[in-house]
N, C-alpha and C positions, 0 to 999 in steps of 0.2 A: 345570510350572515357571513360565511365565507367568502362570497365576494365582496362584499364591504372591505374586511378586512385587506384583501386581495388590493383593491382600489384603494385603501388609505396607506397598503404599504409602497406602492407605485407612487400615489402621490408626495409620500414624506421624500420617497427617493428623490424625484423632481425636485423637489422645493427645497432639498439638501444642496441639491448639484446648482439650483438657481440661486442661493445664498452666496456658494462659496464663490460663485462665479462675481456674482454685485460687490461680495467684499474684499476681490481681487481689484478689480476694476476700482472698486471707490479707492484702494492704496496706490494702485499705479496712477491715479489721476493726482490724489493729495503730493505724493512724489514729483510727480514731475511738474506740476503747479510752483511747488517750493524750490526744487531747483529754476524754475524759471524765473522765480523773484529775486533769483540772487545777480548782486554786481556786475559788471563784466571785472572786475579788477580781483574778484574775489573768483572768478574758473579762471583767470591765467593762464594757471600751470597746471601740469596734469598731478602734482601733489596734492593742489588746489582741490582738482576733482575727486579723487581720491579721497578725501577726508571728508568731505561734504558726503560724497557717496554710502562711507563707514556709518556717518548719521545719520542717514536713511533708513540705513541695512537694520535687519532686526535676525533674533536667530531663526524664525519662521520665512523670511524673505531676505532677497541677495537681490543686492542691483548692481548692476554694472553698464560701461557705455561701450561701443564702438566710435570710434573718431573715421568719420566716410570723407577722407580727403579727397580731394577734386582731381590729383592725380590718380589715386588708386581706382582701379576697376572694382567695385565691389569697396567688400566690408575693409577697415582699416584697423589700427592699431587698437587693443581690450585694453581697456580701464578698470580695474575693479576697486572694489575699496579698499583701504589700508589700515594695519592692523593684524595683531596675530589669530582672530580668528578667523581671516579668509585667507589664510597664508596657502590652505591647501587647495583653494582655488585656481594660485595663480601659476600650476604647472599643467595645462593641460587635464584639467579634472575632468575627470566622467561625466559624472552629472552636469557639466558646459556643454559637453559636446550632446549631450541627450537630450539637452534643453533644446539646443541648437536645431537637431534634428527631428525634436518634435512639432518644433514652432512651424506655422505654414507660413507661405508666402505673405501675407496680406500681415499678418503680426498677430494675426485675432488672439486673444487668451485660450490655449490650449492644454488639456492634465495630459498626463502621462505617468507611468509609473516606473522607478526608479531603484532599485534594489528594495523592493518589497515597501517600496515608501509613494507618498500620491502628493505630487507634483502640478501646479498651476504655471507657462510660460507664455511670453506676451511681447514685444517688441512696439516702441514707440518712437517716431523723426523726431524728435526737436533740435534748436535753434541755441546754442548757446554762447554766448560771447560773439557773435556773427561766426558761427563755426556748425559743420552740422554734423550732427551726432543721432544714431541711434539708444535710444536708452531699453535696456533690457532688465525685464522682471523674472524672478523666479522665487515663489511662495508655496513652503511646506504645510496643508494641508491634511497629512497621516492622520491629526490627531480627531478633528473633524469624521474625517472618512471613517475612523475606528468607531468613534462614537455614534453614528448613522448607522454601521453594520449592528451595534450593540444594540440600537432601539429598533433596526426591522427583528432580529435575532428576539427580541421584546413580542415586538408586536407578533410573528410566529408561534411563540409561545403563547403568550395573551390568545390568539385567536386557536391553536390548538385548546387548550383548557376551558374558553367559552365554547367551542362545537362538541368537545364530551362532555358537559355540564348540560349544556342546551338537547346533546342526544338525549342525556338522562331524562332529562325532565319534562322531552318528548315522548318516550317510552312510558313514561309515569302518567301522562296524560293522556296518552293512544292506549293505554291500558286499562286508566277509567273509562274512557269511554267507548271501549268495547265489550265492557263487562255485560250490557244490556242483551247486546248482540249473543256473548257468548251463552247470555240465561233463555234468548230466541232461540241456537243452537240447539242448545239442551233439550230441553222441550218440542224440538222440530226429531232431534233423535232418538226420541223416545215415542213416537205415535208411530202407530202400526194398523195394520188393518182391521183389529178389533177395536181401537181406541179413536178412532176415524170421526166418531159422533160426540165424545167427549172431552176428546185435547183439543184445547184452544190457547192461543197465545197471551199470556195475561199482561193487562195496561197499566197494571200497578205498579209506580213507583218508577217508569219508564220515561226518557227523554218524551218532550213533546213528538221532537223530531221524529221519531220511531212510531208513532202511532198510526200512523197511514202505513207504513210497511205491514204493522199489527194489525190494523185492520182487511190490507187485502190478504193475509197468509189465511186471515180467519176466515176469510169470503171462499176463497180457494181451497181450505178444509172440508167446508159445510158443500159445496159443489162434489168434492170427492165424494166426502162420504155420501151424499146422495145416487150419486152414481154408482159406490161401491155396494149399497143395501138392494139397488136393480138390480144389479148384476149378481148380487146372490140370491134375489126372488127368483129371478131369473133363471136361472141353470137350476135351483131348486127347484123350482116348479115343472119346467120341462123336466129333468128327471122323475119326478115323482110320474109325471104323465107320462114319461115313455115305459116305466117300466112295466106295466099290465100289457100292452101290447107287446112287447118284446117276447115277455114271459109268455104271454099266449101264442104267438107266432114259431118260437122255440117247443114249444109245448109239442104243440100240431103238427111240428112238422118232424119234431122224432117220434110221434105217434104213425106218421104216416110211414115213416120208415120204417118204422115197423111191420107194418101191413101191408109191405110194398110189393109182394110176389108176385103180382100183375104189371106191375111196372116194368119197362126195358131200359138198357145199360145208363142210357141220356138222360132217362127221365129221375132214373134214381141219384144219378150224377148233380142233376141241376135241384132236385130234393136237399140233397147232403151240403149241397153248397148252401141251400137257404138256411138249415139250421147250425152249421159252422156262423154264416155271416149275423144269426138274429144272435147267437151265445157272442161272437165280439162285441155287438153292440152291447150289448146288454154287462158285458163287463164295461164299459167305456162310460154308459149310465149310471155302472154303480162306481166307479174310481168319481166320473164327475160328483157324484151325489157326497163320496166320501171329502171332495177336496171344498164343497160348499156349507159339507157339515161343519168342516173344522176352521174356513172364514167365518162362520156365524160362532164359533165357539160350542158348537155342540154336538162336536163328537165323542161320542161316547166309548169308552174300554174297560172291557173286565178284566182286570189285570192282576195272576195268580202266578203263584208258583207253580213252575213245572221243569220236567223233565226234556231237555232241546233234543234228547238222540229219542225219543218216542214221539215227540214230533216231526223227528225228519222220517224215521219209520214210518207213521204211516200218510206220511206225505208223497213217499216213493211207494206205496203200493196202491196209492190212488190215483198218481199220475201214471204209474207204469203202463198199464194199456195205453192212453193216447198222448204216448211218447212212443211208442212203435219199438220198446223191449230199448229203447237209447238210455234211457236214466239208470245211474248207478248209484248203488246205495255206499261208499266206504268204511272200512274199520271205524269202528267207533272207540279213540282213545278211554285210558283207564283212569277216573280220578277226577274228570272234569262234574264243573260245578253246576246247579241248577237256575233258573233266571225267575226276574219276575217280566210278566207278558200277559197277553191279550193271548189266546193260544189260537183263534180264530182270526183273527189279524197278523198273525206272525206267520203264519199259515197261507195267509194270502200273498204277504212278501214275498215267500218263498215259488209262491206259484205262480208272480209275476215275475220273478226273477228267471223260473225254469221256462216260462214261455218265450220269455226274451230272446235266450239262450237259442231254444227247438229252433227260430225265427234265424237267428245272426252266426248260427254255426255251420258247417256241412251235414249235408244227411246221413251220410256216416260216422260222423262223430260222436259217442257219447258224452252225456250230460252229467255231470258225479253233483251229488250230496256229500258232505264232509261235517265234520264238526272237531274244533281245536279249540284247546280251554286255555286262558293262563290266570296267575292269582287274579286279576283284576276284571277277564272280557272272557267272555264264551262267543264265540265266534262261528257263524253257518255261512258255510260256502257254497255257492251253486258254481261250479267251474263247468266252461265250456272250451273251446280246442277250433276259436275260427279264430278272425283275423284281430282281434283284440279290442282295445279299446287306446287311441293315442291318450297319452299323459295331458292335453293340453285339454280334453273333453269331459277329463274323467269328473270333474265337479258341474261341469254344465247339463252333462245329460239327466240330471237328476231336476233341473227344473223343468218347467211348468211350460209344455210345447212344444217343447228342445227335442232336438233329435241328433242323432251324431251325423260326422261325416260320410260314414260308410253306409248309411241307410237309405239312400233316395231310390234303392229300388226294391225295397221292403216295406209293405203296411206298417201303417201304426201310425199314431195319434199323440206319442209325446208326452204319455200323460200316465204311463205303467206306472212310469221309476218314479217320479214325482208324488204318486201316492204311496209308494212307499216308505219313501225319505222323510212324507208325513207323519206316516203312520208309526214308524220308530222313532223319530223324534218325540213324539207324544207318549211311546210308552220307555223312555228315557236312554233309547239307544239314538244309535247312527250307521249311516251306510257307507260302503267304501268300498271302490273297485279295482285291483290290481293286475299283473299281469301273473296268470296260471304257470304252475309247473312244466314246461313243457310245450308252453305257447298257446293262446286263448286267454279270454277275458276270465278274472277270479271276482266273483261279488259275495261280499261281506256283509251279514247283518251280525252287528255287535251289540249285545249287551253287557249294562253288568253283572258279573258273578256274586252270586249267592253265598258268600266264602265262608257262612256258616252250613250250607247243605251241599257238601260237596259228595258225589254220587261213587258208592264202591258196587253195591246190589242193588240192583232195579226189580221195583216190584214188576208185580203181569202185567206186561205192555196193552195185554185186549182189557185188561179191566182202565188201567190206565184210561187209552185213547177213547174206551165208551164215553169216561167222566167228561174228557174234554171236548168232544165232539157228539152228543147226543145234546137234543133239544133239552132243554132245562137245567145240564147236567152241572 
């Protein structure tokens, strides 16, 4: 549309400048036509001329001659007309001499402009009285040219206010017709890996056009989620079947270690490593087993109120031995509040998190338990004092296979932190890793605070930790 306009206002220009140009030419032709049908007794004299010339003249156009005598080299004596409107003509006028000098050789009709005025000049041989003469045109055209700028200054106009009406009403229309897409959208961000079997994209009330989109998104659903229910048979099933062997193999082989006082240095050596390598596995089967629970939807939490500093207590005296005397327990602030949790799964966070730790710190360095409350979060810190975690990792290593940079000459699997990001998510926390006091990684499982049971006297820790760690309890 804006080039249209573009090309009608180019053309109106042309066909302005090809008017005033025809209706230059059609007066210099009717002039000098009529001067040639006059007498020769009537141009005589050069008063003769002169009068004749006056009623030619008009206030938009001035004619005047040159008399080209046969002696003179060149142009001869200026005639102009007579009368006191072109009185100021006849001293040497600017506007003669600009004509003059605009006019080319060949006489052709030429514009020029003129103290801010648009001028038309032309030069013609005729023949008059057996005498030869140049006759010369000069035609004020301003008012033309003004009204030409006035109708592109239009059409500019015109054509600004159709391209924001026509944006509108393209925006109006690109907005209907994406409202379909944006309700695909919608519904495309809203299916997740549980809803995989029963989002589909619905054909109600949808452009035709759209239904073949609609159709293959749904084709491509029903493929996922086929794939996604193997894939959780899958790792379900192997888990379920690795863990009796794992268990049995773990079993056997801390029993043999037990009984091992026949055995020499190698052999017990290469014993200890079987049952270190069957207990990873066997957490690895149960983190997979937990992250397949929770794609099917059926993981389950017993989620109670408890005490977080009698949980870190006797977390740090269960891991104490094989932490090698590294794990520290810290002060336990005054005043902090109690959580709602799974106290066996928060449990487990804490002890994927302390393993991490044993794994990615120096062996000299201890491992601290911490607990900080504020009105809103209770907060357990497993801080460790190795090379940290970059900022740019700290949200990635929590997914599913992910490993940091620092890791490729450390075991593991990728798949600790991920169950446990699970695992509090589920019981309505979250995890977060910062940089430690002192240099080392700080991991954080947060929940929220109980800000009606907030802790001044703790009952008995042993009666306590039986409740929450005995079978049934």
């Amino acid at each position: 549309m804006l080039a249209g306009y573009v090309v009608l206002l180019l053309v109106n220009r042309q066909l302005s400048a090809r008017l005033r140009l025809d209706r230059h030419q059609a007066q210099v032709q009717a002039t000098t036509q009529a001067l040639q049908q006059l007498m020769p007794e009537q141009l005589s004299s050069t008063q003769q001329l002169q009068r004749h010339l006056a009623d030619f003249a008009s206030p938009s156009l001035l004619v005047w001659m040159v008399w080209m005598e046969p002696s003179h080299r060149g142009a001869g004596p200026v005639i102009l007309p007579s009368g006191d409107a072109f009185r100021e003509f006849r001293s040497g006028s600017g506007l003669i001499r600009a004509a003059d000098e605009a006019r080319g050789a060949d006489g052709q009709p030429r514009d020029f402009r003129f103290n801010g005025r648009t001028y038309f000049t032309c030069a013609i041989p005729v023949r008059l009285a057996g005498r030869p003469y140049e006759l010369r045109f000069l035609q004020d055209f301003t008012l033309e040219t003004e009204q030409e700028q006035l109708i592109s200054l239009l059409l500019v106009a015109v054509a600004g206010a159709s391209a924001l009406f026509t944006s509108a009403l393209l925006r109006l229309v690109i907005h209907r017709g994406l409202l379909p897409l944006d309700s695909f959208s919608t519904t495309l961000a809203g299916i997740s890996s549980g809803s995989l079997s029963t989002e589909r994209l619905s054909l109600k009330g949808q452009p035709r056009e759209l239904h073949p989109i609609a159709h293959a998104f749904n084709d491509l659903l029903d493929r996922l989620a086929e794939a996604w229910e193997h894939q959780r048979t899958f790792v379900n099933g192997v888990s379920h079947e690795l863990r009796t062997p794992i268990t049995l193999i773990s079993g056997y082989s801390r029993r043999l270690l037990r009984r091992a006082d026949g055995l020499n240095l190698e052999q017990r050596d290469q014993l200890q490593l079987v049952a270190a390598e069957a207990e990873s596995m066997g957490r690895l089967v149960n983190d997979l087993l937990e992250i397949a629970r929770d794609d099917a939807g059926r993981l389950q939490l017993d989620c109670r109120q408890l005490d977080p500093a009698l949980l870190l207590e006797e977390l740090h005296q269960r891991l104490q031995a094989s932490c090698a005397g590294r794990l520290l327990l810290q002060p336990v602030p005054e005043g902090y509040a109690e959580v709602s949790a799974d106290p066996e799964r928060l449990s487990q966070c804490l002890t994927n998190f302390v393993e991490n730790a044993l794994k990615y710190s120096p062996a000299h360095q201890p491992i601290e338990l911490a607990l900080s409350s504020d009105v809103n979060e209770v907060v357990l810190h497993v801080r460790d004092h190795g090379a940290g975690v970059p900022e740019a990792e700290r949200e990635q290593i929590f997914g599913r296979f992910v490993r940091g940079s620092g890791s490729s000459e450390i075991s593991g699997h990728g798949i600790g932190l991920a169950v446990v990001k699970t695992l509090m998510e589920r019981m309505g926390g979250r995890v977060q890793v910062v940089n430690a006091p002192g240099g080392g990684a700080d991991f954080q499982l947060r929940l929220p605070a109980l800000l009606s049971t907030a802790v001044s006297e703790r009952p008995s820790r042993s009666a306590s930790l039986r409740r929450w760690f005995t079978p049934g309890g």
